[in-house]
C-alpha positions in Angstrom: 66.1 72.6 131.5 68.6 74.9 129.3 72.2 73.9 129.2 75.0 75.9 128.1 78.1 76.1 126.6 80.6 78.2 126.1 81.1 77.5 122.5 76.9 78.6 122.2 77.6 82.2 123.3 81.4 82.4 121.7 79.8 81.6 118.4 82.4 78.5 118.2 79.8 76.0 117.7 78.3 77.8 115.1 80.2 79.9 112.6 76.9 81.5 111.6 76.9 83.3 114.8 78.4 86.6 116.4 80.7 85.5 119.2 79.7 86.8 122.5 82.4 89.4 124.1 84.3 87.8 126.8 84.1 89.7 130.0 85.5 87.4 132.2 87.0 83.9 131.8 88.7 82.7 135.0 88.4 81.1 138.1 87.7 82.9 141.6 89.0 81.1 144.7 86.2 81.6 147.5 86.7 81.5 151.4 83.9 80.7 153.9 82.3 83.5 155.2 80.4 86.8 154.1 80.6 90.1 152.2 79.0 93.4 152.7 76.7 94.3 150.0 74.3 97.7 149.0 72.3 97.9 145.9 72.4 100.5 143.7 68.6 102.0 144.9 69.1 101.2 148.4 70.9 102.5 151.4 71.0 99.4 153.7 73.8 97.3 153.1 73.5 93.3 153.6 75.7 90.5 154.0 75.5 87.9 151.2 77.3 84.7 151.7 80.5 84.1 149.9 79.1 81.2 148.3 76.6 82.2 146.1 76.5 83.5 142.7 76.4 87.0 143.6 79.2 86.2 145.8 81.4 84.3 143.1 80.3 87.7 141.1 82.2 89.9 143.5 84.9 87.9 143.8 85.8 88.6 139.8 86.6 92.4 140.3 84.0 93.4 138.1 81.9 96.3 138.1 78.0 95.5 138.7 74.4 96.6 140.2 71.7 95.2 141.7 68.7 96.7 142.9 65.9 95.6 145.4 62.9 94.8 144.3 60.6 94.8 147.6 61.2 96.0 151.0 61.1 92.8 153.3 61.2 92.1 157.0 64.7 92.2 158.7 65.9 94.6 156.1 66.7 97.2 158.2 69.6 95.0 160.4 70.7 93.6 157.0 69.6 90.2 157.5 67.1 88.7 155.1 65.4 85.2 155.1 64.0 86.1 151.4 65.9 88.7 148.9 64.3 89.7 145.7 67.4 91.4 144.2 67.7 91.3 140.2 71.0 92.0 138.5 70.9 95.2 136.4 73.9 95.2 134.9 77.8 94.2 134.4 81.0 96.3 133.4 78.0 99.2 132.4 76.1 96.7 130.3 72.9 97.0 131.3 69.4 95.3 131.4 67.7 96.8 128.2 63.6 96.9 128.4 63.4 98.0 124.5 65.5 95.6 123.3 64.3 93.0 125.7 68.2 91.8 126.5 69.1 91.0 129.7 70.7 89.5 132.1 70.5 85.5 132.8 72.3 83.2 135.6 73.4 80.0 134.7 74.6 77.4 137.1 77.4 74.8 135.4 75.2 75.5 132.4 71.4 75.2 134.1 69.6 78.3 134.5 69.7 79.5 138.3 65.8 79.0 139.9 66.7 81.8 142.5 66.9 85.7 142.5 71.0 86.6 142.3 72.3 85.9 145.8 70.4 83.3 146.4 72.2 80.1 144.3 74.4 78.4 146.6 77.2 77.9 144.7 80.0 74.8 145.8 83.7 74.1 144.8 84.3 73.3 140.9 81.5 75.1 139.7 81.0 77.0 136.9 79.0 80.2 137.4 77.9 81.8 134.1 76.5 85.8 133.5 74.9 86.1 129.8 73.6 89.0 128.3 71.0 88.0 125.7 67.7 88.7 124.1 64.9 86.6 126.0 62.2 84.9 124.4 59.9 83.2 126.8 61.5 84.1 130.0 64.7 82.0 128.4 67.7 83.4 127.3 68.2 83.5 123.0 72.1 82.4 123.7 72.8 82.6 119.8 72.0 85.9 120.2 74.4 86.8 123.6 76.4 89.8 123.4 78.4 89.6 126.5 79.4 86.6 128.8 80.8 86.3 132.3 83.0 82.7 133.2 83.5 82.0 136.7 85.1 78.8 137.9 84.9 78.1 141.2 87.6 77.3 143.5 88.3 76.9 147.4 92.0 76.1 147.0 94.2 79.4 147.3 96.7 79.2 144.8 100.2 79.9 146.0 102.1 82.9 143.6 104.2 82.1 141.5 107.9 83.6 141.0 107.2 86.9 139.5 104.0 87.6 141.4 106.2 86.9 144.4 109.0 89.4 143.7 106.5 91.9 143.1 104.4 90.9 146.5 108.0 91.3 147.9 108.9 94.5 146.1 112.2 93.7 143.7 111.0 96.3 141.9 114.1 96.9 140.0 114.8 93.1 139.5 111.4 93.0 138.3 111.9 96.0 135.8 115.3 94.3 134.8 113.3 90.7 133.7 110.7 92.5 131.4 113.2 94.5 130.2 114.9 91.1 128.7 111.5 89.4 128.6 112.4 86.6 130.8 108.9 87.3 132.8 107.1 84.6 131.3 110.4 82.7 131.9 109.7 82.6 135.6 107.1 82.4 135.2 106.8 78.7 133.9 106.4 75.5 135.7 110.1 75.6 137.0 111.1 75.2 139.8 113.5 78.0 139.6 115.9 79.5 142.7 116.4 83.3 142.2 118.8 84.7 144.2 117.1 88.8 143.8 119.0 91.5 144.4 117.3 94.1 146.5 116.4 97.6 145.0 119.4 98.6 147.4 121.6 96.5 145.8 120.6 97.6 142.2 121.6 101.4 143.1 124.9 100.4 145.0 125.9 99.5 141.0 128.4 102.2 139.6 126.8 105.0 138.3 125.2 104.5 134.6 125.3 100.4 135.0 121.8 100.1 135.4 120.7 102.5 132.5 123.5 101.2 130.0 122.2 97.3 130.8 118.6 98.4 130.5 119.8 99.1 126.6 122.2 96.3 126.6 119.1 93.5 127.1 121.8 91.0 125.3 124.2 91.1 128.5 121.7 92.2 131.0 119.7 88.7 130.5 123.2 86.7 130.7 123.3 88.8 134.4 119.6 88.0 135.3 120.0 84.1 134.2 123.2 83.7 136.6 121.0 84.7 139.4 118.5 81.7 138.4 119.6 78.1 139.1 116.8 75.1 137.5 116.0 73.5 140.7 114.4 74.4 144.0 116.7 75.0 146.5 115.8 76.3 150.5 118.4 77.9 151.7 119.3 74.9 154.1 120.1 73.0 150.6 122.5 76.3 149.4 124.3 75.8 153.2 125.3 72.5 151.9 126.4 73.0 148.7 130.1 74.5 147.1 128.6 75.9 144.1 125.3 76.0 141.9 124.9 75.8 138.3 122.8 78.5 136.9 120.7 79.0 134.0 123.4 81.4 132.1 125.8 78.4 132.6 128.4 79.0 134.7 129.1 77.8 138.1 127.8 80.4 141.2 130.0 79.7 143.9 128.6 79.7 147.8 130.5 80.5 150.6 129.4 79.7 154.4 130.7 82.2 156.9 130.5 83.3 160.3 128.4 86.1 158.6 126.0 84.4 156.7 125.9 82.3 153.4 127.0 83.9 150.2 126.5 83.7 146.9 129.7 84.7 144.7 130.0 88.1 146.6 126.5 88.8 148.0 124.7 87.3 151.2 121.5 86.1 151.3 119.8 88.5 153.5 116.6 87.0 153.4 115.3 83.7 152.7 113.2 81.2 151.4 110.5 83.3 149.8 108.4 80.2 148.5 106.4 80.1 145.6 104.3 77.9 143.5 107.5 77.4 141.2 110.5 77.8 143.3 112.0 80.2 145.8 113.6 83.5 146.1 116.2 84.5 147.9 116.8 87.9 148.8 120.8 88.8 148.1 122.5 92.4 149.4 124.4 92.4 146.0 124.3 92.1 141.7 125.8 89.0 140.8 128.6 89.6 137.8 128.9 86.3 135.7 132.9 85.2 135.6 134.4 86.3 132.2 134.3 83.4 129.7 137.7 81.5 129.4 140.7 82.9 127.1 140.7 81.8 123.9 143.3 79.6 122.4 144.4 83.1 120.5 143.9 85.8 123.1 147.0 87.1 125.0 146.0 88.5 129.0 148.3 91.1 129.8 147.3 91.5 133.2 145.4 89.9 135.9 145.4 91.0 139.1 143.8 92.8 141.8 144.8 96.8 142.5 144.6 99.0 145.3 143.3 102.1 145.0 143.7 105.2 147.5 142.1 108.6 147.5 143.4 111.4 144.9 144.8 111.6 141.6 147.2 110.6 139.5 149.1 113.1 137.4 149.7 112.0 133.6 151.3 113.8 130.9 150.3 113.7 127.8 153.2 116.0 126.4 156.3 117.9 127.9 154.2 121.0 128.6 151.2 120.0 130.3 150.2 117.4 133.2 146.5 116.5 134.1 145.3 115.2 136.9 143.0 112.1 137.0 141.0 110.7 140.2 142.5 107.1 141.0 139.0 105.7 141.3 138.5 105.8 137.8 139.4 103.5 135.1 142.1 105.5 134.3 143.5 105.6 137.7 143.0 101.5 137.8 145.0 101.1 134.8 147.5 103.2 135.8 147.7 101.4 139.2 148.6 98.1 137.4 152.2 99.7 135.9 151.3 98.4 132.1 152.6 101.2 129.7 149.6 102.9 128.2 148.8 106.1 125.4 145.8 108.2 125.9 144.8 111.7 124.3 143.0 114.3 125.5 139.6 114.9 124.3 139.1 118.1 125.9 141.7 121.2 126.1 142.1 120.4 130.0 144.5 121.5 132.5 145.2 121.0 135.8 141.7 119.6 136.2 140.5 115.7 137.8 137.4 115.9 135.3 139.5 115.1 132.4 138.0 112.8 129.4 140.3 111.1 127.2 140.8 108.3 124.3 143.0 105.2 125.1 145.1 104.4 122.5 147.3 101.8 123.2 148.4 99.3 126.1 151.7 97.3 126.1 152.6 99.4 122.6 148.9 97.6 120.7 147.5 100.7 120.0 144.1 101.7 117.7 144.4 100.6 114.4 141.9 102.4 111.9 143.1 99.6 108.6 141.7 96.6 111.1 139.3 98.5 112.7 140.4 97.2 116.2 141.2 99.8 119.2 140.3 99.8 123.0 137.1 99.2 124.9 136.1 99.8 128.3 134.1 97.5 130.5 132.8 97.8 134.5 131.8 94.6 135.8 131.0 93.5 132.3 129.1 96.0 131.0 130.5 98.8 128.4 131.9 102.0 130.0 129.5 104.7 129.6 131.5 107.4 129.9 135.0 108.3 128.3 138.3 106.8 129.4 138.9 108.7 132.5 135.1 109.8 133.0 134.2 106.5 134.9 134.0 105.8 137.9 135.0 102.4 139.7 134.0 101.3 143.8 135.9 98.8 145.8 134.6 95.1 144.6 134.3 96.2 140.9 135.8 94.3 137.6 137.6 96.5 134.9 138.2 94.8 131.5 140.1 96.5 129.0 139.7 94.8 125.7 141.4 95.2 122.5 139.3 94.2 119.2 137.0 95.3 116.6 134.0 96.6 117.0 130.0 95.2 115.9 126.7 97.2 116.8 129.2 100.2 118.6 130.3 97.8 121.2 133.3 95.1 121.2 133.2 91.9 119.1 135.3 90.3 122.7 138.0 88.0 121.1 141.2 89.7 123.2 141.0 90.7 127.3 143.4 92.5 128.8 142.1 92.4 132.6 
């Protein structure tokens, strides 16, 4: 009897000995039933059962051959009471008469008494491929160059998280967490609730949003994590509740209408997505955490909502020349709140609604190049990426103007004007 370990062929037992290149090292979960199978020097195909080592073979993924060796009664209908097929090689590694290395089967580490296809093979198994020299119709397993693991499994494994997003197709949201490396994240035992935003609801975002948080991982992660609350949560136990507290900290508010159950200001469209680790929710809209509290030392000039209408606004910059400015831009917001404001022109412009310029004070606190404070520009939290009077802003959407110094060419926050 020969009994094997993985530390033999890893070279882990013995530090004398090249390790044995992994192939495969995982488990396969098998189903009852049969797969269709043709070796590489016939043209009959045959049905192998599922559990068998060739069978747990297939299951891996893994490229492989076997040939026939004899031509038996029945083959011709693909049903066989006796199969003499020999496996010829794995992933391109093949059976090597000069070298005498071949293949060997091994059954929870006992050599396999039966051609390939042949070994039954039952739940908790573990099937083993080696490639080594052979010495007395043995394998030499100090001398194994490649090795093939296969647990064996008849318990399908519910996805997790990420694999379910992807199964789902959140292909943006799922671009957004690797972007900010919270994949393995969600990836852990959990249970998480993550309230995902469609693709939909990723492109609704003002133009530029997406691209500047892809390169802004800092505040895009603080956005992914208030989607993410630290407990499972159907969407019967959401119904219920006033708010839930998320993984970037702050309270999500939910909202129970005659039109569905939101989440801050998206509805869950679709629901309880389970997986191994939680549930997903599927939400028509991109959550925007709430803006941290004043500090003791910040002064809010305003804070309110603004209507906007269709067309421009004209500003002069001078006594000669007025420019006019689409009201759904930032420009046209701030103007709609009545705060007294300075901006230059960038551009010599006239006459024109594309019109870029540089805000330079609000209230009389202008840009101060001794301090090194002046204006910033942000769109539901995220830095402008266009200049002042460039951007664009959509019914729903947050402008912050704020006034302070500047780290890493964005806005160390201390003062908010809103």
């Amino acid at each position: 009897m020969l009994l094997l370990s993985a530390a033999t062929c890893t070279g882990s037992a013995q530090g004398d000995v090249n390790p044995a290149m992994v192939l495969y090292n995982d488990t396969v979960v098998l189903t009852e039933g049969n797969f269709t199978f043709m070796p590489s020097n016939a043209s009959v195909s045959y049905e192998i059962s599922n559990f068998t080592d060739m069978g747990a073979l297939s299951a891996t993924g893994l490229d492989f051959k076997v040939t026939d060796l004899g031509k038996m009664a029945g083959e011709m209908n693909g049903n066989m009471t006796e199969k003499t097929f020999v496996l010829e090689s794995i992933e391109g590694y093949q059976n090597n008469n000069e070298t005498q290395e071949k293949w060997f089967i091994l059954i929870n580490g006992v050599m396999a008494t039966e051609n390939i296809g042949m070994n039954p093979v039952n739940a908790n198994d573990t099937v083993s491929f080696v490639y080594a020299p052979e010495e007395a119709g043995r394998p030499v397993l100090e001398g194994a160059k490649y090795l093939v693991e296969i647990g064996i499994s008849t318990e399908t494994q519910m996805p997790d998280i990420i694999e379910t997003a992807t199964a789902e197709g959140f292909k943006t949201f799922r671009t957004a967490l690797n972007a900010t490396n919270l994949t393995d994240t969600l990836k852990g035992e959990g249970p998480f609730t993550v309230f995902a935003p469609t693709d939909k609801a990723f492109a609704a975002l003002p133009n530029g949003t997406l691209k500047t948080l892809l390169n802004d991982t800092e505040a895009l992660k603080k956005i992914l994590l208030y989607h993410v609350a630290g407990e499972k949560l159907t969407a019967e136990d959401v119904a219920n509740m006033t708010s839930i507290t998320t993984l970037q900290g702050s309270e999500l508010p939910v909202n129970v209408t005659e039109e569905g159950v939101f989440v801050g200001d998206a509805k869950i469209i679709v629901q309880d997505l389970n997986a191994s680790n939680g549930v997903i929710h599927a939400i028509d809209a991109v959550l925007i955490p709430p803006e941290p509290a004043p500090e003791q030392n910040l002064t809010v000039l305003y804070n309110d909502t603004v209507s906007l209408n269709e067309g421009n606004v004209k500003f002069r910059q001078n006594v000669t020349r007025n420019y006019k400015v689409d009201n759904l831009t930032d420009f046209g917001a701030l103007y709609a709140t009545g705060l007294d404001f300075n901006a230059s022109l960038m551009q010599n412009m006239t006459n024109m609604t594309n019109v870029s310029f540089v805000l330079r004070s609000i209230e009389g606190i202008g840009n101060n190049n001794t301090t090194g404070e002046k204006w910033f520009v942000y769109i539901n939290g995220v830095p402008a990426e266009e200049n002042f009077g460039m951007n664009k802003v959509n019914d729903g959407d947050k402008l912050s103007f704020w006034y302070t110094i500047e780290e890493g060419g964005k806005a160390a926050i201390k003062i908010v004007f809103l």
